[in-house]
C-alpha positions as a printed Julia matrix, in Angstrom:
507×3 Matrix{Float64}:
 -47.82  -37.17    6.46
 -44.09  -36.02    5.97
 -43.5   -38.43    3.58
 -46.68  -37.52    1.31
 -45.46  -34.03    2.02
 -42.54  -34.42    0.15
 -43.8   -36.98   -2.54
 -46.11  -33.98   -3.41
 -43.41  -31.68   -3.59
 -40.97  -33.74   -5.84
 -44.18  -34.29   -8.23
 -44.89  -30.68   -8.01
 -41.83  -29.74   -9.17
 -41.91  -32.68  -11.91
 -45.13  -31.83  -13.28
 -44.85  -27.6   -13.35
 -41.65  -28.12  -15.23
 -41.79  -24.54  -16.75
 -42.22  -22.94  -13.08
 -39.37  -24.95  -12.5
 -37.12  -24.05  -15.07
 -38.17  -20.64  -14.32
 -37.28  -20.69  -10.8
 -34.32  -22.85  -11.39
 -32.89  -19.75  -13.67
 -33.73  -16.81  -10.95
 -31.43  -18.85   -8.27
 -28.99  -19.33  -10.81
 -28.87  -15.73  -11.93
 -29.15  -14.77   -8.23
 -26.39  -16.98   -6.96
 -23.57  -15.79   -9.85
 -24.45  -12.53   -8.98
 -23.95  -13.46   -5.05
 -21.19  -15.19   -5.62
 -19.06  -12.27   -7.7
 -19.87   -9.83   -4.98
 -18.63  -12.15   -2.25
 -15.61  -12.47   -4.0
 -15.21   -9.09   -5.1
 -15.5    -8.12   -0.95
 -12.94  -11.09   -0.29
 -10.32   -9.3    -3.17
 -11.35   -5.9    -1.56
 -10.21   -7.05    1.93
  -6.49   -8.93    0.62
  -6.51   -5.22   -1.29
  -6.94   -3.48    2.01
  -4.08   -5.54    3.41
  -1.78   -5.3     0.45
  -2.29   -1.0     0.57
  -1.11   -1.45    4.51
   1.79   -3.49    3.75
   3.28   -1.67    1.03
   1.7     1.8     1.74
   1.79    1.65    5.68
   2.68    5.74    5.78
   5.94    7.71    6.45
   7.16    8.74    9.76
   9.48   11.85    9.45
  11.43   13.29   12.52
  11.83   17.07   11.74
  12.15   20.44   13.86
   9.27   21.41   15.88
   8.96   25.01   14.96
   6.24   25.57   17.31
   8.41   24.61   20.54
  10.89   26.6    18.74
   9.04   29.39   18.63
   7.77   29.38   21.99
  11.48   28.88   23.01
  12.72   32.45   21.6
   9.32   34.32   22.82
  10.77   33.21   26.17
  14.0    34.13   25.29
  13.05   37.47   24.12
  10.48   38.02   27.48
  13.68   37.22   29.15
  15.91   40.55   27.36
  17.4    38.18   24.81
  18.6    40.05   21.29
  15.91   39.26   18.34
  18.76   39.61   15.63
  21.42   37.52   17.41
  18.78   35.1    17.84
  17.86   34.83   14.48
  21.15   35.32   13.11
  22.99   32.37   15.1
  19.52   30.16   14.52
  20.22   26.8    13.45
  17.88   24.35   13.11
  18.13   20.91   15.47
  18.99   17.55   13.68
  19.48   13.8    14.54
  22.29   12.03   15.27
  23.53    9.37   12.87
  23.27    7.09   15.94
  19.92    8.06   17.01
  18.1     7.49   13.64
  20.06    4.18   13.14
  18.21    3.12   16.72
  15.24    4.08   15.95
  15.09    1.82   12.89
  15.91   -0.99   14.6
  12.45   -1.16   15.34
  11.24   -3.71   12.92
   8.04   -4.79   14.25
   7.07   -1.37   13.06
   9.78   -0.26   10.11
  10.33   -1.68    7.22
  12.68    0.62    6.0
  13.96    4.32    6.38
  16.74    6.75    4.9
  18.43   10.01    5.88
  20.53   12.45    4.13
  24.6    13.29    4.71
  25.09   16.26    2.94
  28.79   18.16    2.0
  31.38   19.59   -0.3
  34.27   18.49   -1.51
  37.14   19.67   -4.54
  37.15   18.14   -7.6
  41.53   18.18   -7.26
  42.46   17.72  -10.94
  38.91   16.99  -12.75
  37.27   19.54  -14.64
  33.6    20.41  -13.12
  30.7    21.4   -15.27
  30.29   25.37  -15.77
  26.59   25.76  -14.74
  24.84   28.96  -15.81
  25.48   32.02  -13.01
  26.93   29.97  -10.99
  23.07   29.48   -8.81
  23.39   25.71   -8.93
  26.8    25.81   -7.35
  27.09   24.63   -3.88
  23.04   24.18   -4.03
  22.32   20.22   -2.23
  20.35   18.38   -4.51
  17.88   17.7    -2.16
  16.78   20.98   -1.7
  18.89   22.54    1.13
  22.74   23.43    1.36
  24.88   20.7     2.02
  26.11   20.41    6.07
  23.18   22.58    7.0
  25.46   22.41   10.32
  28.11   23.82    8.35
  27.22   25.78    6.03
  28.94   29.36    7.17
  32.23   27.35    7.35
  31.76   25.41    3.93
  31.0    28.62    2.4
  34.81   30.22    3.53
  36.32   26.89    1.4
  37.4    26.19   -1.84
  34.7    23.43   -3.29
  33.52   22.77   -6.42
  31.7    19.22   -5.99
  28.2    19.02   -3.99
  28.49   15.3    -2.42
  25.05   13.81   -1.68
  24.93   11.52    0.74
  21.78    8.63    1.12
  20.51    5.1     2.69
  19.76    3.97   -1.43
  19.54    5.49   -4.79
  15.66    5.07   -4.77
  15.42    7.56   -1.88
  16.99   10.61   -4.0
  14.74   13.5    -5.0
  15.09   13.17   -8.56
  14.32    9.65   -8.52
  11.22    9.81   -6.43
   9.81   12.49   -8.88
  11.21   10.3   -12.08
  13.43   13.27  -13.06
  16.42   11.03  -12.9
  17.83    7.61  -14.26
  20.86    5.77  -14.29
  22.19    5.79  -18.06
  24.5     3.33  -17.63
  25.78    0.94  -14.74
  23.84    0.6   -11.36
  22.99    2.15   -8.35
  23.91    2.53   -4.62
  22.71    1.16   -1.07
  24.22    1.2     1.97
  26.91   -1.51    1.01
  28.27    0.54   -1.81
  31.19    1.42    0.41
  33.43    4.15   -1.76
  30.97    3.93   -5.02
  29.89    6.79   -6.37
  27.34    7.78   -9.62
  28.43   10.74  -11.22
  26.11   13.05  -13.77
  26.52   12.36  -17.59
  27.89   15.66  -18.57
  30.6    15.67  -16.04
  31.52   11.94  -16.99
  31.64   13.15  -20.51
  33.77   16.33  -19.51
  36.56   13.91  -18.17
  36.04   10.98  -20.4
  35.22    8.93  -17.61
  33.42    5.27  -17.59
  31.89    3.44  -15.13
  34.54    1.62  -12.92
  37.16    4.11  -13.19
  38.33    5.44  -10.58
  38.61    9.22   -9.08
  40.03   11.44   -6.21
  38.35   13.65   -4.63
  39.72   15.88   -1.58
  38.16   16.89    1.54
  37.83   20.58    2.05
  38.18   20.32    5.92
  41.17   18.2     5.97
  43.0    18.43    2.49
  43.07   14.29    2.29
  42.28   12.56   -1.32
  39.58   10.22   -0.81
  39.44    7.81   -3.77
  36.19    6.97   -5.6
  34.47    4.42   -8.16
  32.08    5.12  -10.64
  29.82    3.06   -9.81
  26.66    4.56  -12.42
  26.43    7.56  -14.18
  23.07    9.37  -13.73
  21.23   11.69  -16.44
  18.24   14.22  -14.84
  15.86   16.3   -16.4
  15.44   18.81  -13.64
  16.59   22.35  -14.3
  17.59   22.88  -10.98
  20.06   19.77  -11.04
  23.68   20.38  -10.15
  25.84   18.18  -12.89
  28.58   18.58  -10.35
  26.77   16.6    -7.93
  28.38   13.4    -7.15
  25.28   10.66   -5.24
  26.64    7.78   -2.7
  25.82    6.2     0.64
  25.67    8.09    3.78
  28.97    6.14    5.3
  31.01    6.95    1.91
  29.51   10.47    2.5
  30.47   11.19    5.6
  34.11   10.97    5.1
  33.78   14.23    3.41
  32.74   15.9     6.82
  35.06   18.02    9.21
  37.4    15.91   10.97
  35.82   16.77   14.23
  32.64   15.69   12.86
  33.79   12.25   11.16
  35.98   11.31   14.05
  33.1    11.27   16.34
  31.05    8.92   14.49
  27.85   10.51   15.87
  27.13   12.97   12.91
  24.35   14.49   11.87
  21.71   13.62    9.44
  19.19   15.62    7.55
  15.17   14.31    6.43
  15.3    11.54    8.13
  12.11    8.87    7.27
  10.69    5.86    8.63
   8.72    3.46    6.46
   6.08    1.86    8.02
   5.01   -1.7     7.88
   1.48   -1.15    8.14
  -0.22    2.67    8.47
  -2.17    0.97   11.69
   0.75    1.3    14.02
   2.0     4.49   13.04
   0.87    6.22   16.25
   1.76    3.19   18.21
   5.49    3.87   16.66
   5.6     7.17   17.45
   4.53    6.51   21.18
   7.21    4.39   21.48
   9.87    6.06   20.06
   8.6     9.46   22.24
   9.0     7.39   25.16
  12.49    5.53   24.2
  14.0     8.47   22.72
  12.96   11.55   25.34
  15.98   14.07   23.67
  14.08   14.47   20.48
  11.61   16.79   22.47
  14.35   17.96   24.21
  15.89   19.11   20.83
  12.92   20.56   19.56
  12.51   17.37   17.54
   8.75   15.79   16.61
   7.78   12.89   15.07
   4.88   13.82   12.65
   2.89   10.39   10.58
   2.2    10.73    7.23
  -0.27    7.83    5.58
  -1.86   10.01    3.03
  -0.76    7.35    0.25
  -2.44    5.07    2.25
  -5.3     7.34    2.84
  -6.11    7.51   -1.16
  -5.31    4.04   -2.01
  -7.89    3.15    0.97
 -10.1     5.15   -0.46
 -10.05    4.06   -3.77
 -10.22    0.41   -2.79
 -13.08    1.03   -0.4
 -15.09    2.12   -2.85
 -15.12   -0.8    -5.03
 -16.08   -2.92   -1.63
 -19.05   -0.73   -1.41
 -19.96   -1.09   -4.87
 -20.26   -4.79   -4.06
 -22.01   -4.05   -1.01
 -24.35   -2.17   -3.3
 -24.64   -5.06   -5.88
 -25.25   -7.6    -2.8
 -28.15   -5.59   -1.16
 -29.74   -5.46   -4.94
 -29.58   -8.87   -5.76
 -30.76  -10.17   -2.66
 -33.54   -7.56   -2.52
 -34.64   -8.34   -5.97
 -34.49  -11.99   -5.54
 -36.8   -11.41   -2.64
 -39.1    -9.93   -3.83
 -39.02  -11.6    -7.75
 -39.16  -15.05   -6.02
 -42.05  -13.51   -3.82
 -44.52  -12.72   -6.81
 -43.88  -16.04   -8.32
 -44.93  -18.14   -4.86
 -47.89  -15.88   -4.33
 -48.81  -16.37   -7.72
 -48.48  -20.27   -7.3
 -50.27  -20.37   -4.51
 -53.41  -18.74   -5.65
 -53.21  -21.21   -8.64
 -53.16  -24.13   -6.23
 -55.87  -22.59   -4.11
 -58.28  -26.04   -5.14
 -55.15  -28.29   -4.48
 -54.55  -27.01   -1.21
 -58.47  -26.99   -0.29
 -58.89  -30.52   -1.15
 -55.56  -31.4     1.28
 -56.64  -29.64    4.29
 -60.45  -31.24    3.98
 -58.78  -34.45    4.22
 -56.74  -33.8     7.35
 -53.81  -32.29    6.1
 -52.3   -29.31    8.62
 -51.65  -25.83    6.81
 -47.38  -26.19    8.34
 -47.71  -29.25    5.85
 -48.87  -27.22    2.93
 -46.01  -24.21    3.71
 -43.92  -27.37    4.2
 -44.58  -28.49    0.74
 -44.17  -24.68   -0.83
 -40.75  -24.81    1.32
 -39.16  -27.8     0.28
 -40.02  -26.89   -3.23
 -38.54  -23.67   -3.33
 -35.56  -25.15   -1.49
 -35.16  -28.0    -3.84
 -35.32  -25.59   -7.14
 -33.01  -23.2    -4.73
 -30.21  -25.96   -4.19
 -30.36  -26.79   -7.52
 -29.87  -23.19   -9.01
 -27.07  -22.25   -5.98
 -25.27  -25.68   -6.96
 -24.88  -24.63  -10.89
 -24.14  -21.33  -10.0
 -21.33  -23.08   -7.64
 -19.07  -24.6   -10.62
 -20.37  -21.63  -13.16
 -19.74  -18.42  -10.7
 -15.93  -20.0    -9.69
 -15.31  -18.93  -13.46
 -16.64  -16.09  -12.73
 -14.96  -15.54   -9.31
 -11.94  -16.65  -10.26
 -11.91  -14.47  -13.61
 -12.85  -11.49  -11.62
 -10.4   -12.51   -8.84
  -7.24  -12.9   -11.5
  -8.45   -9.68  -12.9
  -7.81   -7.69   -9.69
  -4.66   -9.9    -9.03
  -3.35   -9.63  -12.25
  -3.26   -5.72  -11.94
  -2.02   -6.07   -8.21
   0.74   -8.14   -9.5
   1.64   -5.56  -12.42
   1.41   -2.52  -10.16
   3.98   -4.4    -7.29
   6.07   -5.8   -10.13
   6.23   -2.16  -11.38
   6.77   -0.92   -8.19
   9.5    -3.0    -6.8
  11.2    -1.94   -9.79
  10.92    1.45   -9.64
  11.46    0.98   -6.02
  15.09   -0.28   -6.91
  15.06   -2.96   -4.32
  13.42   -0.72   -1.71
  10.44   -1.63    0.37
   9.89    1.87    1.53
  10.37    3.9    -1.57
   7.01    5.45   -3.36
   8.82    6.32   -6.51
   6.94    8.39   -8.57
   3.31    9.43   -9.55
   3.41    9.1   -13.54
   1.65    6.38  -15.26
   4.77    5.78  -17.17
   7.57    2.51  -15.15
  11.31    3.41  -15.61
  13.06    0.63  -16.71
  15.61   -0.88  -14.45
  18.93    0.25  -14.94
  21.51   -1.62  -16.66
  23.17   -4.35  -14.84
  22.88   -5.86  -11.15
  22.53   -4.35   -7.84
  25.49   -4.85   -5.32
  24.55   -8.41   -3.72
  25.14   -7.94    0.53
  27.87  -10.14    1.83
  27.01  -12.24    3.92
  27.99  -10.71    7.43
  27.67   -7.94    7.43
  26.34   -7.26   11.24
  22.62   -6.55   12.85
  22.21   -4.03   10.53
  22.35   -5.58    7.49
  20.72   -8.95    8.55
  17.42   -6.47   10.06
  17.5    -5.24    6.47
  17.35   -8.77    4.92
  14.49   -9.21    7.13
  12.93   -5.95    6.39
  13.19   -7.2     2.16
  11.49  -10.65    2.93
   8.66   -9.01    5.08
   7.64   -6.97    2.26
   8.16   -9.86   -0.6
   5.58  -11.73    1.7
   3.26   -8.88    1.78
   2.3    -8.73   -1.93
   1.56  -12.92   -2.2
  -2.57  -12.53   -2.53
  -4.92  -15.88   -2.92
  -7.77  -13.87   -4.25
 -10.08  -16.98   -5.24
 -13.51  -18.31   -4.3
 -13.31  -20.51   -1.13
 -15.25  -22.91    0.75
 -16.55  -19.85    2.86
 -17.56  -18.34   -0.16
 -19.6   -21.05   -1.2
 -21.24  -21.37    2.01
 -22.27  -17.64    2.39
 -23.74  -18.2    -0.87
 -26.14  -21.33    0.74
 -26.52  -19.35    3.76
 -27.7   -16.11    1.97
 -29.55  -18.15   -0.96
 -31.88  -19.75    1.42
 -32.17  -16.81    3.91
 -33.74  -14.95    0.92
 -36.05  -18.28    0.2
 -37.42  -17.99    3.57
 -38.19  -14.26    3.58
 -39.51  -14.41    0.2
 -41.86  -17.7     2.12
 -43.29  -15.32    4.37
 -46.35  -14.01    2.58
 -47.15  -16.69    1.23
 -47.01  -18.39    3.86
 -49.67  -15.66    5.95
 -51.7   -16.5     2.28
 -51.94  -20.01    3.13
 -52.48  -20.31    7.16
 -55.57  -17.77    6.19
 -56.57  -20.3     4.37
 -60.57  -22.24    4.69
 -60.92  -25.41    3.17
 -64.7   -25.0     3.03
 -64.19  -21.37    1.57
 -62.26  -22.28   -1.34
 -64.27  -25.52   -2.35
 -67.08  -23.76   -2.2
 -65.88  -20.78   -4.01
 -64.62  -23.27   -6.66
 -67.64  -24.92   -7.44
């Protein structure tokens, strides 16, 4: 009986070709449209990870102003003097030392920066005159130089705003695209004694980039001798064109002597760069627990993964638009492929009489409808299989394609940096002119955790966004799920079925 079961099938489906056909088309349509939303949720997901490699969120250690707070209240409870309070206030900062331990943690970072900020006198160069004087002894990034210092720096005779940083991408004015390099390169942390200087006051002095300059420190009176290592143009207003931009170590030999002899400085805005925004809290567990005298400082660690957050967002809602599209398809298949059985099946009401009065069992008649519908179904899922990889792929390249663009664009505008988000125009910078500093090759645990920290995130952005094997079988799987709920009433048709009943009613 199982082999007449599926004789009658296979001539079934030879001799209603145009139900066939029909049916044949519906998978097909069904299955590219399966297919595409499979892969689109398979490119949403190697989004997803690509957002929490490259956008993992910012971990800042700043002053706890709240603690603070709370700490003169209990001062003043205890008699303590409001204005000598407020007037000797100075906010708590981390130690050179400290935030250099921190990012040693690279299971969680995969890069950071902090600020060294200070004056210094020009000796025999001539400074740019800048309107009222406001700009002068202004930091560029948005505070005075030596915070620390400040009252002292103000008593000495400076006329050059030094700017220390981990990398050039991490300045202000590059983050907001205010500022570009006009002509030679930037700085990182190797840049030892390199120095980028603003057009104007290169122009001023005639100076080029690999000249050299002396600058002296105002604490100690020594010359400390500089190259030009790129000269800078900004469009800010605010900009000081007698701001000179290096590393943090070149920076901090313009310090007090007591501070640069110590080798334990302190540094301003200090940022970690996550790997992924899913272990940010872990992070800052750990570091609470390792590092107990940032409390103790009034220090906090606050997260930041609203980049993260929007790109997330973004992304998510394409995977629910293919969520959407799935439910649909399948839905409509369902019930489309529905009508047409139920329709057959009241056509072959006489056929299906005649079986069961000779013997046949009604399973054997669903049996037939089923292996029909699942020949037709195999069929249409196989065409769609070589036809919706074009498709897939096509849709798949699309998404890379743009992925690619935006991380090419970004590592350029990131100048080499994993952690630095530079910018929020649609327009990309162009690299500056020439090459970037190559590291030596020893150059201590430091340098060879940031070599690690550069090959991490090159890894990150390699995406195989393609149709695979899986993909093909959730499209089987979920092809002939729908032909077996789409079987059901049909099926309840047929097992109500009386031979007698419909010969009779036929003749």
């Amino acid at each position: 009986m199982f082999k007449n079961m599926l004789k009658r099938s296979f001539l079934s489906i030879r001799r209603k070709l145009g139900r066939t056909i029909i049916l044949t088309l519906i998978f097909f349509m069904m299955a590219n449209l399966v297919l595409a939303a499979i892969t689109i949720k398979t490119a949403v997901g190697a989004q997803m990870d690509y957002a929490k490699s490259t956008l993992g969120g910012t971990v800042t250690i700043q002053a706890d102003m709240e603690e603070i707070r709370e700490s003169q209240r209990s001062e003043m409870e205890q008699g303590g003097d409001p204005r000598e309070m407020f007037k000797e206030m100075v906010r708590p900062t981390v130690t050179v030392t400290t935030a250099n331990a921190i990012a040693n943690y690279t299971d969680y970072v995969k890069d950071y920066s902090y600020e060294v900020s200070a004056n210094a006198n020009a000796n025999e160069l001539e400074t740019v005159e800048t309107r009222g004087g406001s700009m002068m002894g202004m930091g560029p990034m948005g505070g005075n130089p030596g915070e620390a210092n400040s009252t002292e720096d103000s008593t000495l005779d400076s006329d050059i705003t030094i700017s220390g940083i981990n990398a050039y991408a991490y300045i202000d004015g590059v983050q907001n695209e205010s500022m570009e390099i006009k002509d030679g390169t930037y700085f990182d942390e190797d840049s030892a004694d390199q120095v980028l200087v603003s057009y104007e006051f290169a122009e001023l002095n005639e100076l080029n980039v690999g000249d050299k300059i002396t600058v002296k420190n105002i604490y100690t009176g020594a010359d400390i001798a500089l190259e030009i290592l790129g000269v800078y143009d900004t469009s800010s207003g605010r900009s000081n064109a007698n701001t000179f931009y290096m590393n943090t170590e070149t920076a901090a030999k313009f310090l007090s002597t007591d501070d640069y002899d110590a080798g334990d400085y302190d540094v301003d805005n200090v940022n970690y760069y996550m790997i992924t925004s899913e272990r940010a809290e872990e992070f800052v567990t750990l570091v609470n627990a390792d590092f107990p005298e940032l409390a103790e400082n009034h220090l906090k660690i606050a997260v930041d993964t609203s980049q993260y957050d929007a790109m997330a967002s973004s992304v998510e809602s394409v995977g629910s638009f293919a969520t959407t599209i799935l439910i649909i398809v399948i839905v409509a298949a369902i019930i489309i492929i529905t009508l047409i059985v139920t329709i057959n099946v009241k056509d072959r009401r006489y056929e299906m009489g005649v079986l069961l009065s000779l013997g046949a069992h009604k399973r054997n008649i669903v049996g037939q409808i089923a292996t029909e519908l699942l020949v037709v179904g195999t069929l249409g899922f196989a065409l769609a299989s070589v036809s919706g990889t074009f498709l897939a792929k096509a849709m798949g390249n699309s998404i890379l394609e743009s992925q690619t663009a935006s991380s090419s664009a970004q590592q350029e505008r990131n100048f080499g940096r994993p952690g630095a988000q530079i910018g929020g125009g649609n327009g990309v910078p162009e690299m500056p002119s020439g090459e970037a500093p190559e590291m030596p090759a020893e150059q201590g645990a430091g340098s060879n955790m940031k070599q690690r920290m550069m090959e991490r995130n090159v890894q990150a952005v390699e995406l195989d966004i393609n149709a695979t094997p899986i993909d093909f079988l959730l499209l089987f799987v979920t092809g002939y799920l729908v032909i077996i709920v789409a079987l059901i009433l049909p099926a309840i048709n047929v097992l109500h079925y009386q031979p007698k009943e419909i010969l009779t009613g036929k003749e």
